[in-house]
C-alpha positions in Angstrom: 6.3 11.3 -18.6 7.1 12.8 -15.5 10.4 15.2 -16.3 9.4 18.5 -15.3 7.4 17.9 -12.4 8.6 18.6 -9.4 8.7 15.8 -7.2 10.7 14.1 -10.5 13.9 14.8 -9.2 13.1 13.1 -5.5 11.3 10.3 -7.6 13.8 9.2 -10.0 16.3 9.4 -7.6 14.7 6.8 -5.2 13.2 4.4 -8.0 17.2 4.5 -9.7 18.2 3.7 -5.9 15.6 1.2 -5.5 16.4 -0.3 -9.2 20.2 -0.3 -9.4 19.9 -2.0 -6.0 17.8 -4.8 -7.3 19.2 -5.4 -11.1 19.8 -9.0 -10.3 17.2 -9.5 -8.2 13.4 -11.2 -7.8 10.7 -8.2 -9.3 9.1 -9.7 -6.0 12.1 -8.3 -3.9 12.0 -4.9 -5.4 8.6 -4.2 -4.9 8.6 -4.9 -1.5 11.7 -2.7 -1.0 10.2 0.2 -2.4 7.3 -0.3 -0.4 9.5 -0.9 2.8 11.7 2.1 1.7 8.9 4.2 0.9 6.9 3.8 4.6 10.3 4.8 6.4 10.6 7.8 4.0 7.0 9.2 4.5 7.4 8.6 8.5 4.8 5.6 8.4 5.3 3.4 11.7 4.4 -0.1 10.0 6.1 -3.8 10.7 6.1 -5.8 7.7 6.0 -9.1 8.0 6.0 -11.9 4.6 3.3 -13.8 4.6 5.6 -16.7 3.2 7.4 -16.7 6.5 4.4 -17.4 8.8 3.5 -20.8 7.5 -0.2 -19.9 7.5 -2.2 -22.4 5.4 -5.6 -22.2 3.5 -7.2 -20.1 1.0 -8.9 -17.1 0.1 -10.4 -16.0 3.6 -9.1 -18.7 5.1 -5.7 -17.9 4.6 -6.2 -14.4 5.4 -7.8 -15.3 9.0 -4.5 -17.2 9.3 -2.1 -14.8 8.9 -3.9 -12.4 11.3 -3.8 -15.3 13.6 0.3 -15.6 12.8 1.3 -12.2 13.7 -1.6 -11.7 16.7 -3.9 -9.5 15.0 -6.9 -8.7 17.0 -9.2 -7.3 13.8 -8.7 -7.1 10.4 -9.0 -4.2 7.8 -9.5 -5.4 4.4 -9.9 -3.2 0.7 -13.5 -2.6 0.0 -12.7 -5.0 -3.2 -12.4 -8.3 -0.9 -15.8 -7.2 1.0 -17.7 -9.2 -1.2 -15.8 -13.0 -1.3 -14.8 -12.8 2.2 -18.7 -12.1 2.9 -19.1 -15.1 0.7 -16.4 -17.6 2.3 -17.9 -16.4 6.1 -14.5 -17.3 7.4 -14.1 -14.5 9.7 -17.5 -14.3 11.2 -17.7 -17.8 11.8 -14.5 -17.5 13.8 -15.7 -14.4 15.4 -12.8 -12.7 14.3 -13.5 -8.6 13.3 -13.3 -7.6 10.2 -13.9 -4.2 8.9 -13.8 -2.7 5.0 -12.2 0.2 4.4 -13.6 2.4 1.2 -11.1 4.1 -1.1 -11.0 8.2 -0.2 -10.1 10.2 -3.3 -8.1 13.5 -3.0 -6.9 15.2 -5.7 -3.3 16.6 -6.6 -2.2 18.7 -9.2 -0.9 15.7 -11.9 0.4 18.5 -14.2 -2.7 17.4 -17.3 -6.3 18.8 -16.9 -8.5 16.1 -15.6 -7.5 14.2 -12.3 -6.7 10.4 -12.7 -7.4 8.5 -9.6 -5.8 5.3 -8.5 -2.7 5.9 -9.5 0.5 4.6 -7.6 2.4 6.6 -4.8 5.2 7.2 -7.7 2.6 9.1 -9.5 2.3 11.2 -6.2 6.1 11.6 -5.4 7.1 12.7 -9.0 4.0 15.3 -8.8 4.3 16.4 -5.4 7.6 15.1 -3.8 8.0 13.6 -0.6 6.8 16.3 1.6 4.1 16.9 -0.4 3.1 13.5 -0.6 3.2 13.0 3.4 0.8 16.1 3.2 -1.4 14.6 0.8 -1.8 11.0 3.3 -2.9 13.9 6.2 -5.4 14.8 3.7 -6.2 11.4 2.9 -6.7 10.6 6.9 -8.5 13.6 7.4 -11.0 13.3 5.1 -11.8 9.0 6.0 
């Protein structure tokens, strides 16, 4: 679908590197691989941590407001999605622990068809824009928050 764009030669060549890499391993391991991979390509400063290896407990909200606990968060930004259960559960503002909701901001690329089609993956990005492109398109993303 995406041979002739032109971030498809960038984009194949990092998903094959991510993929050959990964043939006998957990789906799991790969995905956070390409995410890992793809934050040191763009120039994103981010620590990623497992949640598996903090030994928080809990669910939902709860075990949310344990993990920001885990790795010393002092606030949490969520999706706009989870506004509404972790409203529900109350977790955070019982602890008194700031939480914040962060609404999706759309900006179009060209996606080589006519009509845009939003909330597609980064991949969808890199094969039509590359990876310089694509760290242009997050400054345009920040910018217009």
């Amino acid at each position: 679908a995406y041979a002739g764009r032109p971030g498809a030669t960038e984009g194949l060549a990092f998903l094959e590197h991510q993929l050959v890499a990964h043939q006998d391993g957990k789906l799991a391991d790969l995905n956070i691989d390409i995410v890992e991979a793809a934050a040191a390509e763009l120039g994103l400063a981010a620590s990623f941590r497992r949640a598996t290896e903090l030994g928080a407990q809990g669910k939902r909200s709860d075990h949310l407001l344990e993990i920001c606990r885990a790795v010393g968060a002092d606030s949490y930004l969520s999706p706009m999605g989870s506004a509404e259960y972790m409203e529900e559960d109350g977790v955070f503002s019982a602890a008194g622990f700031p939480s914040r909701f962060q609404g999706f901001v759309q900006v179009d690329y060209p996606q080589g068809r006519k009509d845009f089609v939003p909330y597609m993956s980064f991949v969808d990005a890199l094969m039509n824009l590359g990876w310089s492109g694509l760290r242009d398109l997050i400054g345009a993303m920040k910018a217009a928050a």
